[in-house]
C-alpha positions as CSV (number, residue, x, y, z in Angstrom):
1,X,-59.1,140.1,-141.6
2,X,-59.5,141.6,-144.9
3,X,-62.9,141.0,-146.9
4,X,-62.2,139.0,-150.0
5,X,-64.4,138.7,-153.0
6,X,-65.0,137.4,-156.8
7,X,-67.1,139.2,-159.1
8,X,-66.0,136.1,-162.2
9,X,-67.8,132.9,-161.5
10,X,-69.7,130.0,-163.7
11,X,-71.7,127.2,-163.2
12,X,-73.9,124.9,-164.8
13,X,-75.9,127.5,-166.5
14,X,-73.5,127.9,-168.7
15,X,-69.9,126.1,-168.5
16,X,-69.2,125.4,-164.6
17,X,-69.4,122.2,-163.1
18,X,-70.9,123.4,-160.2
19,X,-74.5,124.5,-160.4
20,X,-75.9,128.0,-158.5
21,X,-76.5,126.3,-155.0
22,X,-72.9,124.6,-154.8
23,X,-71.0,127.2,-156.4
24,X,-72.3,129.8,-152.9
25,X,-72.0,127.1,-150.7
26,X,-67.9,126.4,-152.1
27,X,-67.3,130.1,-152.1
28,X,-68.8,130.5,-148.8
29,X,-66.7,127.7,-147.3
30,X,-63.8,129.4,-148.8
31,X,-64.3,132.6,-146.7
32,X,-65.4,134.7,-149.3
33,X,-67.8,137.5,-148.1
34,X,-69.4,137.9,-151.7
35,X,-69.3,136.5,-155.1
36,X,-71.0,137.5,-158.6
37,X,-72.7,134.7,-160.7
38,X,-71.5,136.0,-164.5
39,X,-72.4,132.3,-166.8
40,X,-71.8,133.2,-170.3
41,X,-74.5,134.6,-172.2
42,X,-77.6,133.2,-169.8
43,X,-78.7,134.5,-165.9
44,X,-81.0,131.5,-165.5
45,X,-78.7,130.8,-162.9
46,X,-79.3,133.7,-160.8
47,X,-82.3,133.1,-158.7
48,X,-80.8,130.2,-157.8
49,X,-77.6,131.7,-156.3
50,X,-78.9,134.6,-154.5
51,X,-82.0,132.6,-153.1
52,X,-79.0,130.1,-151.4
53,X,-76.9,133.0,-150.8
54,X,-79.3,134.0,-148.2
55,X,-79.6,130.9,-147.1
56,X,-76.0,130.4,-146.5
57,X,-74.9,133.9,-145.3
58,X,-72.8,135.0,-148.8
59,X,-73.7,138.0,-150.2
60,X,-74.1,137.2,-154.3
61,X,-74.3,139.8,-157.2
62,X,-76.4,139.2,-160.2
63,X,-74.0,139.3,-163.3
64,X,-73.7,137.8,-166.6
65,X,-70.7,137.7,-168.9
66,X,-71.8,138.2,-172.8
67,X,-69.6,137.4,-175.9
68,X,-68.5,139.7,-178.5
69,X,-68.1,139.5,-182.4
70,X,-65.0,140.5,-182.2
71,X,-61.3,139.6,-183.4
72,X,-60.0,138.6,-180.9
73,X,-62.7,137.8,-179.0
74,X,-64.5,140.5,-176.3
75,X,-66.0,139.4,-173.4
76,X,-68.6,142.2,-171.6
77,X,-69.0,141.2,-168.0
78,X,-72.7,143.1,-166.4
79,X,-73.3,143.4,-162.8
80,X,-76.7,144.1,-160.6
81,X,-79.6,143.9,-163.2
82,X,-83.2,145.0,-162.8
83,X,-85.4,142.4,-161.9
84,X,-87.3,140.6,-163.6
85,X,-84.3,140.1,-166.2
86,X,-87.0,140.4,-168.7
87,X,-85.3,142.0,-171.3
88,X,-81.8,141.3,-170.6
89,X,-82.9,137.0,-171.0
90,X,-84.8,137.4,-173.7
91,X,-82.0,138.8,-175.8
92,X,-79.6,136.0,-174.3
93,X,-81.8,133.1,-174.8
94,X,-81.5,133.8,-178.6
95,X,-77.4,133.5,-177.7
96,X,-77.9,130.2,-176.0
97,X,-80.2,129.0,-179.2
98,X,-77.2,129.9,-181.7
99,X,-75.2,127.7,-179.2
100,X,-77.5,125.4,-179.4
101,X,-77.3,124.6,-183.4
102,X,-73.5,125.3,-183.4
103,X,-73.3,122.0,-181.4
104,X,-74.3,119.5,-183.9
105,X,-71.8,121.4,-186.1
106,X,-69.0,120.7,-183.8
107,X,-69.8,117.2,-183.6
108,X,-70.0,116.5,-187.5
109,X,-66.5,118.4,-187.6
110,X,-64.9,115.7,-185.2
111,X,-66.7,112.8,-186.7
112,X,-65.1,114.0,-190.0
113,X,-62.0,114.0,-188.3
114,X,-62.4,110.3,-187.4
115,X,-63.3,110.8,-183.9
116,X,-66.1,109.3,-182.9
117,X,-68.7,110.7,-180.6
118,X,-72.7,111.2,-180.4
119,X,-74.2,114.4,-179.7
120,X,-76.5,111.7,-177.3
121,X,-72.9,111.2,-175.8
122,X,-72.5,115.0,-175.1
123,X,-75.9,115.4,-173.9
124,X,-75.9,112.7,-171.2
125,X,-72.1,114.1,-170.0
126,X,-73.7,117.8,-169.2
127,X,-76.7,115.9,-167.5
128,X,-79.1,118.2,-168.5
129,X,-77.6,121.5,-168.3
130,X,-77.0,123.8,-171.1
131,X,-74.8,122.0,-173.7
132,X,-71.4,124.0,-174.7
133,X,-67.5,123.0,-175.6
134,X,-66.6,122.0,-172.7
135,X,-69.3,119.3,-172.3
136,X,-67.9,117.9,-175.8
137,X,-64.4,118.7,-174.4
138,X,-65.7,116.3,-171.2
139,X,-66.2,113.4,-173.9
140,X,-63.5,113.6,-176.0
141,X,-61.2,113.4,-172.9
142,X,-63.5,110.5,-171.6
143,X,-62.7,108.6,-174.8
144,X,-59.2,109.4,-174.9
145,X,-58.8,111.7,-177.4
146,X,-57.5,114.2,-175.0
147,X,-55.4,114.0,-172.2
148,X,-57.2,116.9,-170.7
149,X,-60.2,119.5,-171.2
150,X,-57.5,122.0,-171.6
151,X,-56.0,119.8,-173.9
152,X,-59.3,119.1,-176.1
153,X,-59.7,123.0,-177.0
154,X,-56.1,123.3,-177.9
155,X,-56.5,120.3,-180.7
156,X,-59.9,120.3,-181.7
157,X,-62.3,123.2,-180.1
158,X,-60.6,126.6,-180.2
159,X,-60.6,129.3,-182.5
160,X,-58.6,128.1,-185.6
161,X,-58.7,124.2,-184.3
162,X,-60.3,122.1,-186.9
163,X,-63.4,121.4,-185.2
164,X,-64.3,125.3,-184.3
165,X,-67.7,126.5,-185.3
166,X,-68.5,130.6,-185.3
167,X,-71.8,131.1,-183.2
168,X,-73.9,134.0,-183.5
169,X,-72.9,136.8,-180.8
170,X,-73.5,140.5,-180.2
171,X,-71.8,143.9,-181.3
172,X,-70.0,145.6,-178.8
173,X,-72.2,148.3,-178.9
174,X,-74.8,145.8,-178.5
175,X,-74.1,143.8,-176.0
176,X,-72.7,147.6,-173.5
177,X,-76.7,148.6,-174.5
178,X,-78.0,145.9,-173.3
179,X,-76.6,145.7,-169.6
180,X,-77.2,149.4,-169.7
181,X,-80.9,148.6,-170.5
182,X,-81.3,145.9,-168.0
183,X,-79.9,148.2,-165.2
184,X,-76.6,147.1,-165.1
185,X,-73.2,148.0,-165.5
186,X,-71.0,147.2,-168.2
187,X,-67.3,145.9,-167.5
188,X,-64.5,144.6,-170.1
189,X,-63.9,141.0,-168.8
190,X,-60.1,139.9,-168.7
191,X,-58.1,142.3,-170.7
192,X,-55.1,140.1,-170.4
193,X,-56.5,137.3,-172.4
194,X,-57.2,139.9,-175.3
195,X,-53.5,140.0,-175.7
196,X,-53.6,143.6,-176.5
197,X,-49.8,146.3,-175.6
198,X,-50.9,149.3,-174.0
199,X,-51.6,151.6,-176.5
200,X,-54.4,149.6,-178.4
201,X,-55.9,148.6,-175.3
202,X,-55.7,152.5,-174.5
203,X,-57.3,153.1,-177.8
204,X,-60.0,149.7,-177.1
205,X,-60.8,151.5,-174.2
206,X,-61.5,154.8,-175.5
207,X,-63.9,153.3,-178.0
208,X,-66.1,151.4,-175.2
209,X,-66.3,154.0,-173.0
210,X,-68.3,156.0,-175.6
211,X,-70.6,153.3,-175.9
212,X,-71.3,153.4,-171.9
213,X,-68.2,150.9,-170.9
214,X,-68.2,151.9,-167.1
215,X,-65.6,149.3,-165.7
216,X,-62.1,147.2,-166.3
217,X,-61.5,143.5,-164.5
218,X,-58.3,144.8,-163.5
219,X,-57.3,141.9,-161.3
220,X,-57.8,138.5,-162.6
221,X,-56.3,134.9,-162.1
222,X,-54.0,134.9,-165.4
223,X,-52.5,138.7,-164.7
224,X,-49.1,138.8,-163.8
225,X,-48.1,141.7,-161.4
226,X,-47.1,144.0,-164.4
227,X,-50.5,143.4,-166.0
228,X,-52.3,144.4,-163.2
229,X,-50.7,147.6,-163.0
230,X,-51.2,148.4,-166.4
231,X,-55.1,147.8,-166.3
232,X,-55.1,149.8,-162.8
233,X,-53.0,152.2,-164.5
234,X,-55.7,152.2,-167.4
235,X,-58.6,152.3,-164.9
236,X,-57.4,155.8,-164.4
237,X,-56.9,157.2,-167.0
238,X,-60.2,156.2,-168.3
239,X,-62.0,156.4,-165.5
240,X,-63.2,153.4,-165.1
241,X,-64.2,150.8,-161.6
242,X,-62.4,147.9,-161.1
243,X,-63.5,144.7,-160.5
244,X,-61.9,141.0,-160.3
245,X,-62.4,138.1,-160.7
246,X,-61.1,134.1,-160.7
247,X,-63.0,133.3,-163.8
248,X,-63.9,130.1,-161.7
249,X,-65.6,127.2,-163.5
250,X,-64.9,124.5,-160.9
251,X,-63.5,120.8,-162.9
252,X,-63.9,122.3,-166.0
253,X,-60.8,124.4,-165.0
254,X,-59.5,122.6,-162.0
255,X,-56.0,125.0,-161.6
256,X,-58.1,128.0,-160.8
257,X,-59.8,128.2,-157.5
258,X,-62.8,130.7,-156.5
259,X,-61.6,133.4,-154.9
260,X,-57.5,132.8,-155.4
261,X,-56.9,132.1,-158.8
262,X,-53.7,130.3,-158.9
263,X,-52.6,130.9,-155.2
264,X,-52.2,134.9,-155.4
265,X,-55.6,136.6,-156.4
266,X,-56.8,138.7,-153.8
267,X,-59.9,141.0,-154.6
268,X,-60.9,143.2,-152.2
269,X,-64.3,143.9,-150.8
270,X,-63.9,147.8,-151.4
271,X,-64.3,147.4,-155.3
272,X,-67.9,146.0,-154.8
273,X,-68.9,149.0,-152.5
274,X,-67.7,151.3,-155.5
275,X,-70.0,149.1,-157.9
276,X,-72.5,149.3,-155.4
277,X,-72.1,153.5,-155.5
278,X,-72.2,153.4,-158.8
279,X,-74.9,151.5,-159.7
280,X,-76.8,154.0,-157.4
């Protein structure tokens, strides 16, 4: 039986709705013989995950996915840092602080927009965890604003919705450097969502891996079969690993599933080995 894997998951960290513990446990009692823990912009997740990965039997990968400044917007996924994550966290936690005053933002926006919601609301609804979008998202479909998370992004929350607020994010250059610093290795996240034709992703490419890009998520729930041969094609010509990934954040995303995407994702085991060779 072939070895399946998925190097793209969240949790409570940052935007799942599972934390660490229940996110190995699910993807363990989905067959999967290892998954990476990549929250956005935070590995305070981490210890948690690979400490119940041993307990459960499921190989985990440290991994963190970072955002970009960038239009669209890049997402930099890092695999197998040095620990302590000293350096690596203390660049992130000023990410998560920059989320952390964009919220209120968010929240004056709505209320301007005649919505009506607290960020006391929003806090209670993530329950402690680090507050992002979709923990307002939660709220406004709990008050019926929104039929659905998915929904609540479209109208209000997204990039160009009325509500949107910028928050502070790293370079590309910036954000390759500091994987590379921590020990890691850097990885363009989901290609498909950049919404790039070949050639400017050829170029995209070109740029990063002058600035120490060393893989492409070539599979990923939202490809279709002819983008997935385009970023495998792209993988070598560049020569860069591939990696996949569900991009798995539990309810907050309920169509995808760890480890199948929609139905059809299948990542093999063999793409973490070459991580594993390269990292070495």
């Amino acid at each position: 039986m072939e070895k399946l894997i998925d190097l793209h998951t969240h949790s409570t960290a940052s935007d799942g709705s599972m934390t660490p513990a229940e996110l190995v446990s699910y993807a363990k009692s989905r067959g999967l013989s290892a998954i990476a823990l990549t929250d956005h912009d935070t590995v305070d997740g981490i210890e948690e995950a690979l400490d119940w990965g041993e307990r459960v039997g499921l190989e985990v990968v440290a991994g963190v996915e970072i955002s970009i400044d960038t239009e669209p917007e890049i997402h930099i996924l890092g695999y197998f840092f040095e620990r302590p994550w000293n350096t690596l966290k203390a660049a992130l936690d000023e990410l998560v602080r920059s989320r952390e005053e964009r919220n209120p933002k968010i929240i004056k926006k709505l209320n301007e927009l005649g919505l009506s919601l607290t960020m006391a609301e929003v806090l209670d609804r993530a329950k402690g965890k680090i507050v992002g979008r979709a923990h307002i998202a939660q709220v406004l479909v709990d008050k019926g604003y929104a039929e659905d998370i998915s929904q609540a992004f479209d109208r209000y929350l997204s990039a160009g919705r009325p509500a949107y607020v910028k928050r502070e994010k790293l370079t590309l250059s910036e954000g390759i450097k500091l994987i590379e610093a921590s020990g890691g290795i850097p990885v363009l996240a989901h290609p498909v969502l950049l919404g790039m034709k070949e050639e400017r992703l050829d170029d995209l490419l070109n740029d990063l891996k002058k600035m120490g890009l060393k893989g492409i998520e070539a599979y990923y729930a939202e490809n279709t079969p002819g983008d997935t041969e385009m970023f495998l094609g792209l993988s070598k010509r560049h020569n860069l690993a591939v990696t996949g990934g569900s991009d798995f954040h539990g309810d907050f995303k309920n169509t995808v599933d760890i480890g199948s995407g929609r139905g059809s994702l299948k990542v093999p085991y063999a793409l973490l080995e070459i991580l594993k060779a390269l990292a070495k």
